[in-house]
C-alpha positions as CSV (number, residue, x, y, z in Angstrom):
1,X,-75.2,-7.7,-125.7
2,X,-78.1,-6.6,-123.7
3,X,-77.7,-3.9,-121.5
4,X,-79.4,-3.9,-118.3
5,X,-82.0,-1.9,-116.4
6,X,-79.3,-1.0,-113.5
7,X,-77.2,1.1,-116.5
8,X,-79.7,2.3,-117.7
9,X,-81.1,4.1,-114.8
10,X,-77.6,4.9,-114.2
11,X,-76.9,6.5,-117.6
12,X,-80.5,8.7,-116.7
13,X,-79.7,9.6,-112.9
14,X,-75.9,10.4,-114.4
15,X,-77.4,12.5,-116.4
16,X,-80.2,14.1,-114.4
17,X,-77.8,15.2,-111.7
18,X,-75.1,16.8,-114.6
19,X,-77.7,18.9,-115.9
20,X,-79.4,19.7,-112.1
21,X,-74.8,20.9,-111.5
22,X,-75.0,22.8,-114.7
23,X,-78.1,24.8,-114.6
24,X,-76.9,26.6,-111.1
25,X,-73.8,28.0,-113.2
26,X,-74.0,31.0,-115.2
27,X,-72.6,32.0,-118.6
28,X,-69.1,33.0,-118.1
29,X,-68.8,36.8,-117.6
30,X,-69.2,38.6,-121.1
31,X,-70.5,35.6,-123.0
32,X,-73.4,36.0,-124.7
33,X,-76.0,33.7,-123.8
34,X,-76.6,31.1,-127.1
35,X,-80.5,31.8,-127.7
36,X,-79.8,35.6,-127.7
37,X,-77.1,35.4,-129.8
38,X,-79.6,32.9,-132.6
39,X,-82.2,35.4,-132.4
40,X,-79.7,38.4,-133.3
41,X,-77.7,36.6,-135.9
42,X,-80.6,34.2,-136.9
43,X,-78.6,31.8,-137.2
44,X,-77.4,29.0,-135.2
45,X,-73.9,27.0,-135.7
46,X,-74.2,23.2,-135.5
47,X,-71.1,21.1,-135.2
48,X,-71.1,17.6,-138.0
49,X,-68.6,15.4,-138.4
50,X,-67.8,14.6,-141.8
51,X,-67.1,10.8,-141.6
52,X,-69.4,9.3,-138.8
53,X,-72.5,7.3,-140.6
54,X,-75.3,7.0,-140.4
55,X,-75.2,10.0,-137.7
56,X,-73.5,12.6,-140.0
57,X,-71.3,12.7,-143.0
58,X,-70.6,14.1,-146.3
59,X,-72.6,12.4,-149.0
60,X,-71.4,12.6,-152.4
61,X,-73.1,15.5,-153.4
62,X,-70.7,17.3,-151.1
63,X,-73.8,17.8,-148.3
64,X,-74.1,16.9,-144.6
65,X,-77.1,13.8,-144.3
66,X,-77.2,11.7,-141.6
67,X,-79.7,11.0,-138.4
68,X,-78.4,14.3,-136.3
69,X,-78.2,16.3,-139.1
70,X,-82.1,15.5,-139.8
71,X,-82.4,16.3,-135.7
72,X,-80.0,19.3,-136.2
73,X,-83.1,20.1,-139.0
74,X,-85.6,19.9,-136.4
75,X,-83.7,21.9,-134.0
76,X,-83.3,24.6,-136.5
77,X,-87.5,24.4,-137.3
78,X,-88.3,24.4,-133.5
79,X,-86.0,27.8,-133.4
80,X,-87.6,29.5,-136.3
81,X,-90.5,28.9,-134.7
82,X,-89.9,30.5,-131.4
83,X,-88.1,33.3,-132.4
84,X,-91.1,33.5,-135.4
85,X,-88.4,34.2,-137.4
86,X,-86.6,32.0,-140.1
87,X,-83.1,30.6,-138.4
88,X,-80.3,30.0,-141.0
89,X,-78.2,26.4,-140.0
90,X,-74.7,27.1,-140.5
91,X,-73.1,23.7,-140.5
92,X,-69.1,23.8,-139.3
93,X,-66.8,20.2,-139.3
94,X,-65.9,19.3,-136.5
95,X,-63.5,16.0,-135.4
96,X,-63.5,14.1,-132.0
97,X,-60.5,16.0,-130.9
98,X,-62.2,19.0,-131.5
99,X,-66.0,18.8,-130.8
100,X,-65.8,19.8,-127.2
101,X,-62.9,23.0,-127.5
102,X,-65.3,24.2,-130.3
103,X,-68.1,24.4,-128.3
104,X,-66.3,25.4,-124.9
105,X,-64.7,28.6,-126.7
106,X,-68.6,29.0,-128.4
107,X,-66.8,28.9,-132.4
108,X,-70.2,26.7,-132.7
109,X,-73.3,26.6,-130.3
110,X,-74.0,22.8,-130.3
111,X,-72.0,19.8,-131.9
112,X,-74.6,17.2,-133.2
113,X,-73.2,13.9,-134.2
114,X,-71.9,11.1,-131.9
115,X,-70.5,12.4,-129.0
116,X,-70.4,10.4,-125.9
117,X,-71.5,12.1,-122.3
118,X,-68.5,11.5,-120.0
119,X,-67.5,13.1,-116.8
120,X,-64.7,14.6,-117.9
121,X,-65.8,16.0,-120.5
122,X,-68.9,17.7,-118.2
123,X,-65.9,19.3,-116.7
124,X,-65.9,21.9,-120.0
125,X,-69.1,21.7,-121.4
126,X,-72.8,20.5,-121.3
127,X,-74.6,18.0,-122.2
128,X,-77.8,17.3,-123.3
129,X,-80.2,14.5,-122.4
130,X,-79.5,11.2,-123.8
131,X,-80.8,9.8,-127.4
132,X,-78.1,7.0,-128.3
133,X,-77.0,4.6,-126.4
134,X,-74.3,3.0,-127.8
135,X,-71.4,-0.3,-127.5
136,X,-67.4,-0.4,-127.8
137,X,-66.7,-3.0,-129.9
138,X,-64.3,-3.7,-133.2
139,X,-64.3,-4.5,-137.0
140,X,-62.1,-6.8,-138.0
141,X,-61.6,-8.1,-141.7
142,X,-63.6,-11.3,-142.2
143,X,-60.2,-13.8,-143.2
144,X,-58.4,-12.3,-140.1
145,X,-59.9,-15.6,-137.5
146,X,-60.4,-13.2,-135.3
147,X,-63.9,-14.3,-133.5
148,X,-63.2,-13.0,-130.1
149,X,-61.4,-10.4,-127.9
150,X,-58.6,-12.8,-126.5
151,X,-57.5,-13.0,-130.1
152,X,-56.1,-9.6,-130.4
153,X,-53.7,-10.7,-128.3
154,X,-50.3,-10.2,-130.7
155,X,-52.1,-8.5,-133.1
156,X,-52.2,-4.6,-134.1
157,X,-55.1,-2.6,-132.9
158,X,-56.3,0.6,-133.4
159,X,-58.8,3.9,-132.0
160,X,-59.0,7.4,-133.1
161,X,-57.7,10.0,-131.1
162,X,-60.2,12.1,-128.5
163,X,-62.6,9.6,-128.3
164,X,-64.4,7.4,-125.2
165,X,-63.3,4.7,-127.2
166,X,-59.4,5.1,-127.0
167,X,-59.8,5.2,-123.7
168,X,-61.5,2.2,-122.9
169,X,-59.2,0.1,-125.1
170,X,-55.9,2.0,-123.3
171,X,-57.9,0.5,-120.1
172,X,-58.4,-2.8,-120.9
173,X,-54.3,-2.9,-122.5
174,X,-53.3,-1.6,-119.0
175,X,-55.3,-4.2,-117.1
176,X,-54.0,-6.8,-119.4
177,X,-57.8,-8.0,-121.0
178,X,-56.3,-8.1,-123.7
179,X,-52.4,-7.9,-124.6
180,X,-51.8,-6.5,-128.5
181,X,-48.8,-6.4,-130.4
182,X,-49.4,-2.6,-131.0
183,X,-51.9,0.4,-130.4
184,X,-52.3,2.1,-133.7
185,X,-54.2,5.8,-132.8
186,X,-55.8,7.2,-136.1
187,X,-57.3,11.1,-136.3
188,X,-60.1,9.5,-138.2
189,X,-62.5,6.5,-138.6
190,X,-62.2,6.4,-142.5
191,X,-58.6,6.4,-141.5
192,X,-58.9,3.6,-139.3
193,X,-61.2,1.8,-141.6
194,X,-58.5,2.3,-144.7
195,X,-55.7,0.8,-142.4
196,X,-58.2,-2.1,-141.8
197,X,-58.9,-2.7,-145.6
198,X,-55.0,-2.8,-146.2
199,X,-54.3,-5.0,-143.2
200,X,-51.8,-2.1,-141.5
201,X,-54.0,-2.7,-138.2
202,X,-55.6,-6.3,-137.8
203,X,-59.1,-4.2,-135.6
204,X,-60.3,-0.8,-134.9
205,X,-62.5,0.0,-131.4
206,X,-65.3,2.2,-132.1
207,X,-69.2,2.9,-131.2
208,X,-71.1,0.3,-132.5
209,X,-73.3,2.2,-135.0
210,X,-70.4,3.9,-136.5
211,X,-68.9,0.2,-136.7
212,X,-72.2,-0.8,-138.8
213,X,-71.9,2.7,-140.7
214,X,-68.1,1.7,-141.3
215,X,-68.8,-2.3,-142.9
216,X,-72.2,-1.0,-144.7
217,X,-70.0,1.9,-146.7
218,X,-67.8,-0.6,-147.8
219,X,-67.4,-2.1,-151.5
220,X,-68.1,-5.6,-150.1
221,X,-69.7,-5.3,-147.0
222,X,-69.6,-9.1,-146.2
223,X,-65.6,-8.8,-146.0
224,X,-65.9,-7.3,-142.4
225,X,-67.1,-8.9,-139.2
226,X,-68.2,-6.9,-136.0
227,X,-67.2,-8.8,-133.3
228,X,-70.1,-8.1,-130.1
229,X,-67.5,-8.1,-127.2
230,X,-68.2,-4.8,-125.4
231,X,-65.5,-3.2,-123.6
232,X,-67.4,-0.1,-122.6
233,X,-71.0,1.8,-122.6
234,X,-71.8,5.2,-124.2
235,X,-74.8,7.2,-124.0
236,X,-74.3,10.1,-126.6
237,X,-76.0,13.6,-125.8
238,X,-75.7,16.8,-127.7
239,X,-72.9,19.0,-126.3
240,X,-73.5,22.3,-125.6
241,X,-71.9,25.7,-124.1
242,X,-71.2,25.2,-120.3
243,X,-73.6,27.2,-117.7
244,X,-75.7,28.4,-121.0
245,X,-78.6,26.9,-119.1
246,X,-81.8,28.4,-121.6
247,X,-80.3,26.9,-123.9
248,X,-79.7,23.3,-122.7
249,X,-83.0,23.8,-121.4
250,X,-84.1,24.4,-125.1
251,X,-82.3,21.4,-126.3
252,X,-83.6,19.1,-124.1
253,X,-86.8,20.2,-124.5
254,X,-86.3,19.8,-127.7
255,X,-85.2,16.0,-127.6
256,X,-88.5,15.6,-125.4
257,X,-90.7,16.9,-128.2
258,X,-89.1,14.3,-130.9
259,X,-90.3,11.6,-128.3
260,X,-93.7,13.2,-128.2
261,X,-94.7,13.8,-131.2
262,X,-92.7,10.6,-132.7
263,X,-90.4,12.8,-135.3
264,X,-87.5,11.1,-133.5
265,X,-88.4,7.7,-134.6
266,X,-89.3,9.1,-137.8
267,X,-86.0,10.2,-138.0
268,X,-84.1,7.1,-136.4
269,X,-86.0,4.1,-138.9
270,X,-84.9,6.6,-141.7
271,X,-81.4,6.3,-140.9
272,X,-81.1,3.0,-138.4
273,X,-84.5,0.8,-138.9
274,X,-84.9,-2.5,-140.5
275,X,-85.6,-0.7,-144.0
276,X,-82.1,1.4,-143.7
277,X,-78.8,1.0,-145.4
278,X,-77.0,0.8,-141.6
279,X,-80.2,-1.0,-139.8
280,X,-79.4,-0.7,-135.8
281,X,-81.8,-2.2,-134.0
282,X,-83.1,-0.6,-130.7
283,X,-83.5,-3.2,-127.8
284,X,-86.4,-2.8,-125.2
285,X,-84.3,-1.6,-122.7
286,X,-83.2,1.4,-125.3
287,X,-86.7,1.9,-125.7
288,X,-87.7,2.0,-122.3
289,X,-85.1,5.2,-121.8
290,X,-86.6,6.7,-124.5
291,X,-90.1,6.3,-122.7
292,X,-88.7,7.7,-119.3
293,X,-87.6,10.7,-120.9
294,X,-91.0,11.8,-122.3
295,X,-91.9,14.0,-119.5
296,X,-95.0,16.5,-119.2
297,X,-95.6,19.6,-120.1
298,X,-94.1,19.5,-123.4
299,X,-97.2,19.6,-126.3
300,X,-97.1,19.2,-130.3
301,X,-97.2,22.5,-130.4
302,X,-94.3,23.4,-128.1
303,X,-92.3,25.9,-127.8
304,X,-93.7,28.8,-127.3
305,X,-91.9,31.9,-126.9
């Protein structure tokens, strides 16, 4: 589904004016501020999910891989850089129910996997600039004849808990798009995808990259169908600690410099381009964000402390 020029600069002025809101608060009283606290420690605690290809998971060797875990890499090297000192990545798991308390109550300083930049969630936290923009849609098993949205109707559906997701399906239940037998909420998407493989729910809602991340980790990929019916938009940005300002200025920076120097498309055909186990292909409008956000005064050689 192509998405159009009007969101986009939507999801970009959205964003703008949340980060413009945040960066006149301060650090709540007695919080230490994130960069001083990386610099003291050296080390810095990054939020992964465990189960959310190709943007982070646990691989079988027990480690975290995935496209923001490679960016979480990146982060960390900018760091060690500025500070001139080595900065240690201490990677905690984090779920979609508790990505945003984790990082309001500063357990971790960032959470970098999938997270999509909502309102009400600005309410707690920060967010980043965008560098995914993502679809609602649903997997559904190949034999089901399921082909379009009007036929869930009777059938059982499903979303995990704390996600955008849940609630754009619980939205499009209430105003009757679409009228299941049954709304099936799961704490996980390997969960979800389990009760899909042993027909307990008939389609699970989801981002669409975790979708593709979901059918390509399959045995038999070719059993699963993604049906490209959008019921909602989501821009993902990196979450951080509300009012910590330096260091959403950091990040940001940060994400400007990928654009820059091109590491973030290094990094996105790695784990999303044509050659990829979970190819995701980015549409010209994607790419046209991605332009917009490469503003000046951010060098190769940035940051300097």
């Amino acid at each position: 589904m192509k998405i159009s020029k009007k969101f986009l600069t939507g999801v970009l002025l959205l964003t703008v004016g949340m980060l413009l809101l945040s960066s006149s608060n301060l650090v709540g009283q007695g919080t230490q501020p994130t960069l001083e606290r990386i610099e003291e420690t050296g080390k810095i605690r990054i939020g992964f999910r465990e189960a959310s290809p190709p943007f982070a998971y646990v691989d079988e060797r027990g480690e975290y891989v995935g496209f923001s875990v490679d960016m979480a890499k990146l982060l960390v090297d900018r760091l060690s850089v500025y500070f001139r000192k080595d900065i240690e990545l201490v990677p905690i798991a984090v779920e979609a129910k508790t990505r945003v308390p984790l990082v309001a109550n500063a357990t971790i300083d960032i959470s970098m996997e999938c997270c999509t930049h909502t309102a009400s969630r600005d309410e707690v936290v920060d967010f980043s600039l965008p560098y995914f923009l993502a679809e609602t849609l649903f997997i559904t098993r190949a034999d089901s004849g399921i082909t379009t949205l009007q036929d869930l109707n009777g059938k059982i559906v499903s979303a995990t808990r704390g996600t955008t997701n849940l609630e754009a399906l619980e939205k499009v239940i209430d105003e009757g798009v679409i009228t299941p037998q049954d709304l099936v909420i799961t704490e996980s998407h390997s969960k979800a995808f389990y009760a899909l493989k042993t027909k307990k729910v008939d389609a699970h809602f989801t981002d669409s990259s975790l979708l593709m991340g979901l059918k390509m980790s399959a045995d038999h990929p070719e059993d699963y169908v993604i049906i490209k019916e959008a019921i909602s938009y989501e821009p993902y940005g990196f979450p951080v600690r509300e009012g910590d300002s330096d260091f959403l200025d950091f990040v940001n920076n940060f994400l400007i410099w990928t654009l820059v120097t091109g590491k973030y498309y290094e990094v996105y055909d790695e784990w999303m381009g044509p050659e990829s186990a979970v190819p995701i292909p980015r549409s010209a409008d994607f790419d046209a964000l991605l332009n917009a956000m490469q503003w000046p005064g951010i060098s190769e050689d940035w940051p300097e402390k």
